[in-house]
C-alpha positions as a printed Julia matrix, in Angstrom:
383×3 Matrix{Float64}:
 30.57  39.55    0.42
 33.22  41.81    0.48
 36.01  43.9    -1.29
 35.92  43.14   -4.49
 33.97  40.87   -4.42
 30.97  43.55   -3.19
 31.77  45.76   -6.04
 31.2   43.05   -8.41
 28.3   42.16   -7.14
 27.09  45.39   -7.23
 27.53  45.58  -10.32
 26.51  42.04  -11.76
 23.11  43.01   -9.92
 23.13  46.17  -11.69
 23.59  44.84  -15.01
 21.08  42.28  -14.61
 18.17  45.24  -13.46
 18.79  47.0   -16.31
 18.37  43.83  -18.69
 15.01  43.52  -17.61
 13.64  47.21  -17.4
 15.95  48.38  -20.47
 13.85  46.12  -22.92
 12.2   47.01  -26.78
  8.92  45.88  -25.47
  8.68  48.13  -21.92
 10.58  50.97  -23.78
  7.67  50.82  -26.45
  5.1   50.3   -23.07
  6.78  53.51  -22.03
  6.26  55.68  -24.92
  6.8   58.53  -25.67
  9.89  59.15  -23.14
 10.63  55.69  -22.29
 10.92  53.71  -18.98
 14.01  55.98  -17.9
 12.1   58.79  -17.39
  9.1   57.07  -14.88
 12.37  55.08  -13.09
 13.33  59.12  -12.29
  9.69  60.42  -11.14
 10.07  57.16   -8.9
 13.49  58.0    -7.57
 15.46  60.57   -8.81
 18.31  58.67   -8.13
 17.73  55.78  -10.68
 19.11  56.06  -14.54
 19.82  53.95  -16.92
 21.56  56.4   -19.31
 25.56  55.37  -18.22
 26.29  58.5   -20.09
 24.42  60.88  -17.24
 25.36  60.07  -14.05
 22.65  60.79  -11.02
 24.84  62.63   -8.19
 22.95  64.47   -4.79
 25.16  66.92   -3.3
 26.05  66.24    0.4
 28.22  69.36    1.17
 28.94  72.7    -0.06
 32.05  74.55    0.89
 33.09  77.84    0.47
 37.24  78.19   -0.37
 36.93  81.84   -1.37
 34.41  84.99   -1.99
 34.01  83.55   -5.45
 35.01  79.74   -5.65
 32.63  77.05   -4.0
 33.26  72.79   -3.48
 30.47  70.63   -3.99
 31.11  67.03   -2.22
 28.92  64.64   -4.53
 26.73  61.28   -3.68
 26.66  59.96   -7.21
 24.3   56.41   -8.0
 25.71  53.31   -8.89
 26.3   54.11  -12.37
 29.43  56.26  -11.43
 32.54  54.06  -11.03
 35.97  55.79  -10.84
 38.08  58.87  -11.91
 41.45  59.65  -12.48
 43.26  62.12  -11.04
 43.27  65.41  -13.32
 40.1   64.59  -14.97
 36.8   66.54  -15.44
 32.71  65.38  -15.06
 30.48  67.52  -17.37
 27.76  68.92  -15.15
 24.49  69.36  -16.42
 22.31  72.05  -15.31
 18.48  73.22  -16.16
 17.92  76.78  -16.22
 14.88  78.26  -16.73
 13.75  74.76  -18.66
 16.73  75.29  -20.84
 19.69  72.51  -20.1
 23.42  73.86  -19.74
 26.66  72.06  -19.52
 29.88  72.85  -18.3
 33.09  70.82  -17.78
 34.88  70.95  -13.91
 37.89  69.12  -12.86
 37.46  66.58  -10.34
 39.73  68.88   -6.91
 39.94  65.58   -4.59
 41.74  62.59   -3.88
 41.07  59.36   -5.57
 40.79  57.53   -2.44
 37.84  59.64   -1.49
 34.45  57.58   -1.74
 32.34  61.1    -2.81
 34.16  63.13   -5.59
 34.69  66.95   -5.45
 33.84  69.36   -7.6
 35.31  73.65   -7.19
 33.34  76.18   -9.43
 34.36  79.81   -9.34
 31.82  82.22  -10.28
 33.16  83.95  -13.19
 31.58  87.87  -13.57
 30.69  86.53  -17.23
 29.96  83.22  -16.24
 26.09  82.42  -16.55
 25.76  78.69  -15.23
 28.37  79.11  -12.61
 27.0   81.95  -11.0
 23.78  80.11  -11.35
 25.38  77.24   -9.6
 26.32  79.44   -6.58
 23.0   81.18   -6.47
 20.97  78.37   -6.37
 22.4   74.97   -6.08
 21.69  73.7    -2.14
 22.52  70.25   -0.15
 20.23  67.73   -1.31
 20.0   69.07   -4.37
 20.17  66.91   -7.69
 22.52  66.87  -10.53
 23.46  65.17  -13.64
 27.11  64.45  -14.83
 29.2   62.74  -17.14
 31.52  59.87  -16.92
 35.17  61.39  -15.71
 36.68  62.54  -19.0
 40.02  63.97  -19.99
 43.61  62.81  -20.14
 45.58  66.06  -18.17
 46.3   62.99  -15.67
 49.66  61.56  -14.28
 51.51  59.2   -16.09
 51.3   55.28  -15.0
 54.99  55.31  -13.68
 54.98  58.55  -11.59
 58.71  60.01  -11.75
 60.62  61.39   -8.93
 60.18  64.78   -9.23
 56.77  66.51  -10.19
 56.29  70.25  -11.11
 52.96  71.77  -10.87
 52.02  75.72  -11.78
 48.62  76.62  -11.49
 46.88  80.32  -11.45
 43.32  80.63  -10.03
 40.87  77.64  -10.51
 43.36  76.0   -12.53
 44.5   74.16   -9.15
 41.88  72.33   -9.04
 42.89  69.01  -11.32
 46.47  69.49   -9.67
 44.61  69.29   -5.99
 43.41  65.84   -7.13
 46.97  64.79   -8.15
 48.36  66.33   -4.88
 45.93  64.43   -2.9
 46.08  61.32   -4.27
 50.01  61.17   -4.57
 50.32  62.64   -0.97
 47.75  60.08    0.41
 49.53  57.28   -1.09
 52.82  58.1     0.14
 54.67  59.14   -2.77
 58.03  59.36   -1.61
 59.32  61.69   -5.16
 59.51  65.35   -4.71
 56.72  67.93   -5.02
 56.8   70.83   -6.2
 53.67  73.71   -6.61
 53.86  76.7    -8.11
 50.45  78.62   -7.1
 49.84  81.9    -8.74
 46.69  84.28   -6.84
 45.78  88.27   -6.52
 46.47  87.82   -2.93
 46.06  85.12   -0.13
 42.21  85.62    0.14
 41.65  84.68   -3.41
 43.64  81.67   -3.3
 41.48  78.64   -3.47
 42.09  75.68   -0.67
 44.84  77.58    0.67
 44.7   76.01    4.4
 44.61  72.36    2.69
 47.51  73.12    0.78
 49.57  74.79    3.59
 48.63  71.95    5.64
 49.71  69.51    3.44
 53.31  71.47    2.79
 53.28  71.29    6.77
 52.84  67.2     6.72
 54.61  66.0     3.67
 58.59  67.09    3.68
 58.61  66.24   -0.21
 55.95  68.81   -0.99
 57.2   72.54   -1.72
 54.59  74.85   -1.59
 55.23  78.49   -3.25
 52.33  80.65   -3.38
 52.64  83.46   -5.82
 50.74  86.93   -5.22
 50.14  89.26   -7.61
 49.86  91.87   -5.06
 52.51  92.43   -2.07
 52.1   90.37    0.84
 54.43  90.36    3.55
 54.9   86.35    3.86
 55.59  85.74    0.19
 58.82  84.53   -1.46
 58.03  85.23   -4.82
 55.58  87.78   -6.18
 54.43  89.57   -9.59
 53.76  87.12  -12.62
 55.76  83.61  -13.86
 58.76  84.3   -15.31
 62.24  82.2   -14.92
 62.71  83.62  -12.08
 60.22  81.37  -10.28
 60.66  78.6   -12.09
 64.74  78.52  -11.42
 63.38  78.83   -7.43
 60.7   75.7    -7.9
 63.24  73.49   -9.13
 66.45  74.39   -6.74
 67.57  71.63   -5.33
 66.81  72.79   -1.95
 62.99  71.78   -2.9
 64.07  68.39   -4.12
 64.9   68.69   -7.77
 68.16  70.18   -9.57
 68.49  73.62  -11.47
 70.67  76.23  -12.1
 71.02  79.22  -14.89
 73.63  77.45  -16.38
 71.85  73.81  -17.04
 68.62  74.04  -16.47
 67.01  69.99  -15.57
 63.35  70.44  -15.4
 61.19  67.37  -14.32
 57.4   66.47  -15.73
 55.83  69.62  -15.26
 51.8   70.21  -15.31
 50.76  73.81  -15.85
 46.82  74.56  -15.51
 45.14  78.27  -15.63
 44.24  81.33  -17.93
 46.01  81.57  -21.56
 48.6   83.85  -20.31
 50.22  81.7   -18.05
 50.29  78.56  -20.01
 51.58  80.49  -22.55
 54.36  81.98  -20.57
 54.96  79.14  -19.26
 55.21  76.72  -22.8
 57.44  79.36  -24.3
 60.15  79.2   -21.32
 60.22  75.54  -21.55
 60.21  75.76  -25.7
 63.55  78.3   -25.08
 64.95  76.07  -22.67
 64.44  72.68  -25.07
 62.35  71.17  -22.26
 58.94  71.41  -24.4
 58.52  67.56  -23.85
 58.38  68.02  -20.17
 55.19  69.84  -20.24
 51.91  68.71  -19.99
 49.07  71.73  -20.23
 45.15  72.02  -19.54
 43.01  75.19  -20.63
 40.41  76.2   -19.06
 38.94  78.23  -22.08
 38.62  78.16  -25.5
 41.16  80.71  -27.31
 39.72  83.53  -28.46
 38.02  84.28  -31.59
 39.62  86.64  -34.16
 37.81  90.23  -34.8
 34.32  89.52  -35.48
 34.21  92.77  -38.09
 36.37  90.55  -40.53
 33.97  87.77  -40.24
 32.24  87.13  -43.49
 29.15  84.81  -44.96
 26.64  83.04  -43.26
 25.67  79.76  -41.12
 23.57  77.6   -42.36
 21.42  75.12  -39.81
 20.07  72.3   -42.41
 17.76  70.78  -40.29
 16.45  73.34  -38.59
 16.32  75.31  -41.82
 17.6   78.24  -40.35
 20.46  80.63  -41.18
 22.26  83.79  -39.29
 24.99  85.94  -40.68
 28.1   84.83  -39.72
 29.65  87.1   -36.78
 33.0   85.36  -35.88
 32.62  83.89  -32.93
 32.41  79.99  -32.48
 29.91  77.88  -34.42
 28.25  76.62  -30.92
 27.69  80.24  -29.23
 26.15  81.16  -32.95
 24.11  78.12  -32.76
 23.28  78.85  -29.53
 22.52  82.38  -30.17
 19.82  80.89  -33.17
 17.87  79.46  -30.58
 19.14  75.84  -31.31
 20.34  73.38  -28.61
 23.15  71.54  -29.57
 24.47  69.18  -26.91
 27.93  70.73  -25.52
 29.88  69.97  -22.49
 33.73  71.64  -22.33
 33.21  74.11  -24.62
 37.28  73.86  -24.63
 37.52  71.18  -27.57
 38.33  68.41  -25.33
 35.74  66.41  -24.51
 33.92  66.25  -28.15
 30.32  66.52  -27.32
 29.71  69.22  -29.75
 30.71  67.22  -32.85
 29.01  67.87  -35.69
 28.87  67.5   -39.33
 29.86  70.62  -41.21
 28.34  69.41  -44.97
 30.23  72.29  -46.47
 32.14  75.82  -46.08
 35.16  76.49  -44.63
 36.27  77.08  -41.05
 39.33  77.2   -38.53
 39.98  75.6   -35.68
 40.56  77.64  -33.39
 42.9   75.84  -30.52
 45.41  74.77  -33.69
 45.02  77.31  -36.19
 44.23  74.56  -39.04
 41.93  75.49  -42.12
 39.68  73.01  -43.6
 37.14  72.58  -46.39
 34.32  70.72  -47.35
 32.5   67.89  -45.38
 33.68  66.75  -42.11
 33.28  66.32  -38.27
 33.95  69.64  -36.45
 33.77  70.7   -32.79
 31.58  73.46  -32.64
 32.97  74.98  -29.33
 36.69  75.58  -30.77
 35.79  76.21  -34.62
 35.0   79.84  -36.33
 33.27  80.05  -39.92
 35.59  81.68  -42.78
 32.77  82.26  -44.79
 29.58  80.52  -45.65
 29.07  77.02  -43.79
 26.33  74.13  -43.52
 26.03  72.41  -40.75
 23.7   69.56  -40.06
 22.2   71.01  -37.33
């Protein structure tokens, strides 16, 4: 068997396994945990949950001071991803379980997917992750989520502008478009302090070395010798990316921007949406956060949080519903903590609250996401 043909099987065979362990009767056999958790004692590497995915990790690679890659083995039950999309990792620390959303950084072609975490100073799991986590080492994840991802019918010209780890989705898009011979051109905009900070920086000048159709413009906030541009985005850069030296057309009188995909902190997506809003080229833009905007001034918060099931309450402090439940001692599942990937949905039964990525006030009882909404007031939730 092979090809297709092997991956079918594969998965027929799969299938039919899980029909006969994933039964009423041995679940009930099983009890209290059920048959999924002796299948792990007997190899870690065996789930049937489709919705946590076993993965070892083969290889761990440093890219900077702060930023690691984890190459993964994942079990059967992973299948695909598309470029530009995120697995939620889950961690336990301290018998407590964590989760936290990181963009796939290699090509789709690859038969083990990468995953880059930067230890962030405030960042709890991640510097966890680079403390402890060790080849051989078990994880859980989640199907790849998220729709920051190329379009079916990729265009001729591609702009990407990235600051820090928010080149990692856009390394998956490079890779795969690069590998596959994309003939269009490509164009990166790569904002960093300086070149030691700048994650897969040899990869990337590599790749600008192989592929004529890929620009490559790294951006330092501090002066190095080599660099074209320097300082923050501004139209400036953007008027260089899209010269038509690199490939695509521009100029200050009639500006023609192509698809552009902009990934990093608030500031620079920001920036960046409001010079494509004054240029009338908003459509063009496609954007991924990284976090969750920030909460208003938490001395204006008022009222309290209700937990109905836990039938517990805290005074309300202004931050999101999820660190407040969190900060309660409850365990709500979570994964982005971003309000994309909706694992934190859960029923507010009253009160009123704002969403925080859109701004958007809303009463009474309804489905919120607990990572990206703030109370405005008293509020039940189901928890």
């Amino acid at each position: 068997v092979k090809g297709e043909d092997m991956s079918l099987a594969t998965t027929t065979t799969r299938s039919a396994w899980r029909r006969i362990v994933d039964t009423p009767l041995i679940n009930a056999l099983a009890a209290p945990h059920g048959i999924g958790r002796y299948l792990e004692v007997i190899n870690p590497m065996w789930s049937l949950d489709k919705s946590r995915i076993t993965a070892r990790v083969t290889a761990i690679t440093a890219e900077t001071d702060d930023a690691i890659s984890i190459e993964l083995s994942p079990n059967g039950e992973w299948t695909h991803f598309v470029p530009g999309q995120f697995v939620q990792v889950y961690i336990e620390i301290d018998g407590r379980q964590h989760s936290r959303s990181y963009s796939i950084s290699n090509s789709a072609y690859s038969r083990k997917p990468r995953i880059t975490v930067k230890a962030h100073h405030d960042g709890f799991v991640s510097k966890h992750i680079h403390s402890h986590l060790k080849v051989g080492d078990r994880i859980s994840l989640s199907p790849a989520l998220g729709d920051f991802i190329l379009p079916e019918h990729v265009p001729s010209a591609l702009l990407f502008i990235a600051a820090g780890s928010g080149i990692t989705p856009m390394m998956a898009m490079l890779e795969t478009l690069l590998e596959h011979q994309h003939s269009g051109a490509i164009t990166l905009l790569y904002y960093s302090r300086n070149s030691a900070s700048c994650i897969f920086r040899q990869r990337l000048e590599a790749l600008a070395q192989k592929h004529s159709n890929f620009s490559l413009f790294m951006v330092y906030s501090t002066s190095e010798a080599t660099q074209v541009l320097s300082d923050h985005f501004d139209q400036s850069h953007l008027l260089k990316a899209i010269s038509s030296e690199n490939g695509l057309s521009g100029h200050t009188g009639a500006i023609t921007l192509p698809l552009t995909y902009v990934c990093g902190p608030e500031s620079l997506i920001d920036k960046v949406s409001a010079e494509y809003e004054l240029l009338g080229h908003s459509d063009k833009l496609r954007s991924e956060r990284f976090k969750a905007p920030s909460s208003q001034v938490r001395g204006e918060a008022q009222g309290s949080i209700s937990f109905r099931q836990s039938q517990h309450a805290v005074d309300n402090d202004g931050r999101t519903l999820l660190d407040q439940a969190e900060d309660a001692g409850l365990n709500p599942q979570s994964g982005c903590r971003m309000g994309i990937c909706h694992t934190c949905t859960c029923l507010k039964t009253s009160g009123t609250v704002r969403n925080m990525s859109t701004g958007e006030v809303s009463h009474g009882e309804e489905h919120i996401r607990l990572c990206v909404t703030q109370a405005l007031g008293d509020v039940i939730l189901s928890l």
